[in-house]
C-alpha positions in Angstrom: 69.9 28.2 44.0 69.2 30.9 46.7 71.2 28.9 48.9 74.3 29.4 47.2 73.6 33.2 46.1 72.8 33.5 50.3 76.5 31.7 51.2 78.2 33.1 48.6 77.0 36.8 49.8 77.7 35.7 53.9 81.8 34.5 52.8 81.7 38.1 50.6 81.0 39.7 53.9 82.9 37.9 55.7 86.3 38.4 54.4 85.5 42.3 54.1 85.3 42.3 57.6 88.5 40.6 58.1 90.5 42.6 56.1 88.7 45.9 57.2 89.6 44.7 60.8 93.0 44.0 59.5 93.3 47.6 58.0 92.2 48.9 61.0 94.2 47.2 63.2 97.5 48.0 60.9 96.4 51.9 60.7 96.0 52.1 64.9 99.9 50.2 64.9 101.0 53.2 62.7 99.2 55.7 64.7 100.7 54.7 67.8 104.3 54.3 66.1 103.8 57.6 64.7 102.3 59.4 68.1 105.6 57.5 69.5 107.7 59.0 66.6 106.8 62.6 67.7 107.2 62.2 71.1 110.7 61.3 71.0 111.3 63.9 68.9 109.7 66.4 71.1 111.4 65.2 74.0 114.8 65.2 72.1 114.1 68.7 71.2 113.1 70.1 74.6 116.7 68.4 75.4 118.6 70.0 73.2 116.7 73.4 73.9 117.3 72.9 78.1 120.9 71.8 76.9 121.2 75.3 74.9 119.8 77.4 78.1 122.5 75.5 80.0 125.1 76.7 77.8 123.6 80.1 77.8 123.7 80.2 81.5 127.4 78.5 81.8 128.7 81.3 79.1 127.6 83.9 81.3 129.2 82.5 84.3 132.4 82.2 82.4 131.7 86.2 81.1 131.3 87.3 84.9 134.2 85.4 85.9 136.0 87.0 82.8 135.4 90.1 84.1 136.5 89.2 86.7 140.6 88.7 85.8 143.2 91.0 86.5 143.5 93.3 82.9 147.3 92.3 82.6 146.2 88.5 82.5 143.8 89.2 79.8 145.8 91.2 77.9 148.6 88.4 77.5 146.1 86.0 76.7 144.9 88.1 73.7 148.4 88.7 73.0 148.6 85.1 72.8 145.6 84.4 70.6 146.3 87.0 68.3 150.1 85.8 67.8 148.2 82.2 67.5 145.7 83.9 65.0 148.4 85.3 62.8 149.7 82.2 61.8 146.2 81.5 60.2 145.6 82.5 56.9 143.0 85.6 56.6 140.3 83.4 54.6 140.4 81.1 57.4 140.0 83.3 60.5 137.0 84.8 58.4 135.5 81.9 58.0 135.8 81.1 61.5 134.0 84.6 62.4 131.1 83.6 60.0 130.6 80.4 61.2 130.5 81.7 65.0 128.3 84.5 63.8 125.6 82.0 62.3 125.9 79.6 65.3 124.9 82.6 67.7 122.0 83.7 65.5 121.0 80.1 64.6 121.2 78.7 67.8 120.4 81.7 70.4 117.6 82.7 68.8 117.8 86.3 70.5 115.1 88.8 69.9 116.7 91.9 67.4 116.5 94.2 70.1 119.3 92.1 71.9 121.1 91.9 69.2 121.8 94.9 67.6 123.8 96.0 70.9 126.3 92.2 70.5 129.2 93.1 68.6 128.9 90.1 66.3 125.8 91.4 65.1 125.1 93.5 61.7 122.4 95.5 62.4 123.2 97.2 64.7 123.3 100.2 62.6 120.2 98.9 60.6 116.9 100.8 60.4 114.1 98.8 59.8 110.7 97.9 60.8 110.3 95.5 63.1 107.4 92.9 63.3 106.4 92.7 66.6 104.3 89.5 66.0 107.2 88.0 63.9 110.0 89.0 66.7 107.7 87.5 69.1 107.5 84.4 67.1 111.4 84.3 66.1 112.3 84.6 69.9 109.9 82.0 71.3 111.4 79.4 68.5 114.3 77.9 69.7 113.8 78.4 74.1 111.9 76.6 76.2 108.3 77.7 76.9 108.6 79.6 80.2 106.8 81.2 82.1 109.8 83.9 82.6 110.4 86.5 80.4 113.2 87.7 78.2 113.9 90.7 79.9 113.2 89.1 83.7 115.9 86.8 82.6 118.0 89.9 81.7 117.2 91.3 84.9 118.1 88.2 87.0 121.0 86.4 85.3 120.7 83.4 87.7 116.8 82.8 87.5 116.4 79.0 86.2 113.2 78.9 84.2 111.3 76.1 84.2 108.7 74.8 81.0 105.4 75.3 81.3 104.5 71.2 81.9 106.2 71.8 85.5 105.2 73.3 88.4 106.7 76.9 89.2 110.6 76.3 90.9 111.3 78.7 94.6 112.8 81.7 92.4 109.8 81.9 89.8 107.0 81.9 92.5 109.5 84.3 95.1 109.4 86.8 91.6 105.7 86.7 90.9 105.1 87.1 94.9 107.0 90.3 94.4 105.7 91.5 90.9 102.5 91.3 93.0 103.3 93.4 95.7 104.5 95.9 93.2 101.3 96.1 91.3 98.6 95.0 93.3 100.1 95.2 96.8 98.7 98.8 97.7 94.7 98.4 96.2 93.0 98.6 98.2 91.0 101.1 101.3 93.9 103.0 103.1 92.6 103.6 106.8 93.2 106.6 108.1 92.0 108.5 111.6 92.4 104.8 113.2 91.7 104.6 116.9 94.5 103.3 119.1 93.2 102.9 123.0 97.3 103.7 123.9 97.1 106.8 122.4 95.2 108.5 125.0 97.1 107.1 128.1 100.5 107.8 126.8 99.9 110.5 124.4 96.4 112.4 125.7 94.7 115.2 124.1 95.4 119.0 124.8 92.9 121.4 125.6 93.5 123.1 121.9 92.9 119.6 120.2 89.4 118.7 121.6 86.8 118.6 119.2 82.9 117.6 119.3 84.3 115.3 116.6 87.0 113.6 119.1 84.1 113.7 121.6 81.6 112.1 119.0 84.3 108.9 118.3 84.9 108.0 121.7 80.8 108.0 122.8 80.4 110.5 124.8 77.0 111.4 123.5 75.5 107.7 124.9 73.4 108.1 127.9 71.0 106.1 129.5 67.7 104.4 129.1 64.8 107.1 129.6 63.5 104.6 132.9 67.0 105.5 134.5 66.6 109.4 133.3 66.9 112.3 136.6 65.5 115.3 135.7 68.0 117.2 136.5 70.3 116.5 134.0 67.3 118.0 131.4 69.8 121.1 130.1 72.2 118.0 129.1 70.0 116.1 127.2 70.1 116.3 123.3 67.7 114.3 122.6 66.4 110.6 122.1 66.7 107.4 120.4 65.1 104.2 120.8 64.7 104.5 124.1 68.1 106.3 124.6 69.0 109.9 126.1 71.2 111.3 123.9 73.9 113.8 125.4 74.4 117.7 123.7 78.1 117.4 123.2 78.3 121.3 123.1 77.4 121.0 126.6 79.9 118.2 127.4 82.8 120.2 125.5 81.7 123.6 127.5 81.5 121.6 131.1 85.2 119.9 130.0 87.1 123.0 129.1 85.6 125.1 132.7 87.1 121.5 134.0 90.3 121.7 132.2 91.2 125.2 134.0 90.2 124.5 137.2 92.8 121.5 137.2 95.2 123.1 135.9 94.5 126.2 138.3 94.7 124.1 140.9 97.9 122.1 139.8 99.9 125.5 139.5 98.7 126.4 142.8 100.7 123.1 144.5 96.8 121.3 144.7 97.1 117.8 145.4 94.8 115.8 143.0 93.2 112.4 143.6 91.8 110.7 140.9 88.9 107.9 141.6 87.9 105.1 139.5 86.7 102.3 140.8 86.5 99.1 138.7 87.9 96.0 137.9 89.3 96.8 133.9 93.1 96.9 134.2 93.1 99.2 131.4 91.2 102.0 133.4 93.4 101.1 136.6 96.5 101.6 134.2 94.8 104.8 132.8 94.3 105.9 136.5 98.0 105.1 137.6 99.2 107.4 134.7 97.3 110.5 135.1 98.6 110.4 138.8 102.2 110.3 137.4 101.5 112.8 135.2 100.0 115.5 137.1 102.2 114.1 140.7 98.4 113.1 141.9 97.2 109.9 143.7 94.4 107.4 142.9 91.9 105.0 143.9 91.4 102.3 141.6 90.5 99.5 143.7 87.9 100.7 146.6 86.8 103.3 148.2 86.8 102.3 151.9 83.9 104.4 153.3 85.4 107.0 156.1 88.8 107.8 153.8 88.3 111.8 154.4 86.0 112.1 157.4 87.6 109.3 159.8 91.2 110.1 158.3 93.0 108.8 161.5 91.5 104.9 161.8 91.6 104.3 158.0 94.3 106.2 156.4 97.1 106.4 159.1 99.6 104.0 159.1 101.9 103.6 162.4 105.5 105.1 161.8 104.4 106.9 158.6 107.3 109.5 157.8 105.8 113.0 156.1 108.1 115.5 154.2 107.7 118.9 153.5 108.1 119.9 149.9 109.0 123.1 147.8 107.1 124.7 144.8 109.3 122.4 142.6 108.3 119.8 144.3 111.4 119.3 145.7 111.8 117.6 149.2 113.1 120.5 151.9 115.5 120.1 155.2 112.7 120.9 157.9 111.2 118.7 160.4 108.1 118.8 161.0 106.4 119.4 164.3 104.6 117.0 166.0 100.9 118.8 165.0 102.0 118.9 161.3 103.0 115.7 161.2 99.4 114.4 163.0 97.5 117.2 160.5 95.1 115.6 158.1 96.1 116.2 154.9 93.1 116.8 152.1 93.3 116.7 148.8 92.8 120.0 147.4 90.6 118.3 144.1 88.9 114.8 143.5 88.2 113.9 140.2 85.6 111.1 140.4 85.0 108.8 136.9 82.2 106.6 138.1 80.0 109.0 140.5 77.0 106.7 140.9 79.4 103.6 142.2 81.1 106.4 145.0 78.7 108.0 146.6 80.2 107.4 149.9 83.1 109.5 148.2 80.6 112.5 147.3 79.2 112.7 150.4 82.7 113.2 152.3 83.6 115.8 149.9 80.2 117.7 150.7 81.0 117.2 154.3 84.9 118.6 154.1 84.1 121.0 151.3 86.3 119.7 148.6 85.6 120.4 145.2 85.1 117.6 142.9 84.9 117.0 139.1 82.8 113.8 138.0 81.3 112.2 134.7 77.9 112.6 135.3 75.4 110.5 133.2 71.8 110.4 132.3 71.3 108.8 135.6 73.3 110.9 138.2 72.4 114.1 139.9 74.4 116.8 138.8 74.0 119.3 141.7 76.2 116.7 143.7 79.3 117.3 142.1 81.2 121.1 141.8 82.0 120.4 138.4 80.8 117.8 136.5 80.6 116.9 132.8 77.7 115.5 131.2 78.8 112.5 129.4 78.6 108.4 129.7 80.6 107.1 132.5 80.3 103.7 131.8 82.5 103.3 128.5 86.0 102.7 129.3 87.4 105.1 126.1 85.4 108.1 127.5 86.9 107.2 131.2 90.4 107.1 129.5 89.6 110.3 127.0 88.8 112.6 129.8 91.5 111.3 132.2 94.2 111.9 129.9 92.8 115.2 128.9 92.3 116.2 132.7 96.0 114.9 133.5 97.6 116.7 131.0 95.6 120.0 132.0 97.3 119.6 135.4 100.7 118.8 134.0 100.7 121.8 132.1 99.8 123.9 135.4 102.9 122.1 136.7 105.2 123.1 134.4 103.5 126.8 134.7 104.1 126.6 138.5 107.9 125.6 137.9 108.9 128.1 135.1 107.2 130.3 137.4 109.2 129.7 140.5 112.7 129.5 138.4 111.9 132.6 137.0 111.1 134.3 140.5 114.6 133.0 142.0 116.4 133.8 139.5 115.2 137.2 139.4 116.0 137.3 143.0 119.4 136.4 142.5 120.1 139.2 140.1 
């Protein structure tokens, strides 16, 4: 008797799980039909919506070429409709205009704010409220889900927007690069007072510019390490840290400005300059070949070839060297020389000396011929040596091309006062 109540309980259960497996299995097969069913209808739907932006765009092509045609062309082909429309009878052609009417609402699906300006529309002269969420709703029904914009589309008729399932087409990403640089293309630091190295060899300083601020930026106020420290240059010396002298730049800004005039004194006199920097950056050797242009100096960039002033005749003098005798406008004149000019030794009236310590050879010649010289004179150099000097660091290349622009354009302006000078004089003279 159990038994039977056991197998008769086991084929119960049984067959429930093999109809419950077949329920299951039939409600998965109209799941997936379903699921399969909305798909396709999704897809036929994004069709028809890509095949109504299509038309969109198409009628606005034919609109632009519309506008386009000569006026006397359009004007006979209304002529022609109309005559073609008065052959239909008035409930017809109304008709017509209410079906066209409801197609363009139905089917555009524009936002009220484009409509009320189409002259199919009627509300155009409508005041009413308008639901923004509702509006929003209205006009998303019916397009495809884009990532551009009613009014970007307005904006650029020809943009082709793609759904949001797709990657971003050449136009949308080009647009978004440039609503970017509208909006977020200027955050940001703006730099100002930037340092540009050119600047001081094509475009140098003027007496009236310098500043212990100018000075300050370019590093003037570096020295040396207190092992290397001469006493002599005490009166110079700001201060110290970490193991650095520190220059007074009120010093280095009254020693510049004495230097300053004296160029330029000596440049409206007719002074020959010579400028001395010896080292191997092509930036200070281009620095160096400028100030001499400027102020119609020379200069040493490469070496200083010991016996330049003192034994003039073995090192300087070249066989068949020509010499010319010039004006106060530094013009070339008709006059030969004699045979004792032309052998004369020729010293430059100033020397201006950027790396002292490296040319003392030069120092000492200019002590023995009595010519004045102007030199950077650092922590480490004796200042009694040079005429004029100017306590700042000689070994940065911005301070080397600082205070030879500054010194060049001294002398060019003592040029210039030389010249203007001299024109006025003769042409006093001639009246």
């Amino acid at each position: 008797m159990m038994n039977r109540l056991i197998k008769r309980n086991l084929r119960h259960i049984r067959l429930y799980s093999v109809e419950a497996g077949v329920a299951e299995s039939g409600d998965l097969s109209s799941r997936e039909k379903a699921m399969a069913a909305a798909l396709k209808k999704d897809q036929q739907e994004q069709e028809k919506l890509k095949h109504l932006v299509e038309l969109k765009f198409q009628s606005r092509d034919l609109i632009s070429k519309l506008n386009k045609v000569p006026t006397d062309l359009i004007n006979s082909r209304l002529k022609k409709l109309n005559d073609q429309l008065d052959t239909v009878s008035p409930e017809k052609v109304k008709q017509l205009d209410d079906e066209l009417t409801a197609f363009m609402i139905e089917n555009l699906k524009l936002p009220n704010e484009e409509i009320a300006n189409r002259p199919w529309s009627n509300i155009t002269n409508q005041k009413k409220t308008i639901d923004p969420l509702r509006d929003s709703k209205n006009s998303s029904e019916g397009t495809i889900k884009s990532s551009s914009s009613t009014s970007l589309l307005n904006k650029h008729p020809y943009l082709k927007p793609t759904s949001d399932y797709n990657a971003y087409s050449t136009q949308e990403l080009y647009l978004r690069q440039l609503n970017h640089s509208r909006h977020s293309g200027n955050l940001g630091s703006h730099v100002t007072n930037v340092y540009r190295p050119q600047q001081d060899i094509k475009n140098p300083l003027t007496i009236d510019e310098l500043s212990i601020s100018k000075l300050l930026a370019a590093g003037c106020h570096l020295g040396h390490s207190k092992s290397k420290w001469r006493p002599s240059t005490q009166p110079f010396i700001y201060g110290e840290y970490d193991g650095i002298h520190l220059i007074d730049l009120n010093e280095t800004l009254t020693h510049l400005k004495r230097s300053l005039k004296v160029i330029k004194g000596v440049a409206s006199k007719g002074g020959n300059v010579l400028y001395v920097g010896t080292t191997k950056n092509s930036e200070l050797q281009y620095a160096l070949e400028q100030a001499a242009k400027r102020s119609n100096g020379f200069y040493i960039s490469k070496k200083w070839i010991p016996g330049t002033i003192t034994n003039f005749t073995q090192v300087i003098k070249q066989p068949g060297e020509k010499r010319l005798e010039i004006d106060m406008l530094d013009n070339p004149t008709n006059r030969r020389l004699s045979p004792s000019e032309a052998d004369e030794l020729i010293k430059p009236d100033l020397i201006v000396i950027l790396n002292p310590v490296e040319n003392r050879n030069c120092i000492d010649e200019c002590l023995k011929a009595r010519i004045p010289t102007i030199g950077l004179c650092d922590t480490d150099m004796e200042p009694s040596l040079m005429t004029y000097p100017i306590p700042c660091n000689d070994d940065s290349i911005r301070v080397s091309t600082l205070m030879l622009g500054l010194l060049s354009k001294a002398a060019n302006e003592g040029i210039e006062e030389r010249i203007n000078t001299v024109k006025s004089y003769k042409k006093n003279q001639r009246s």
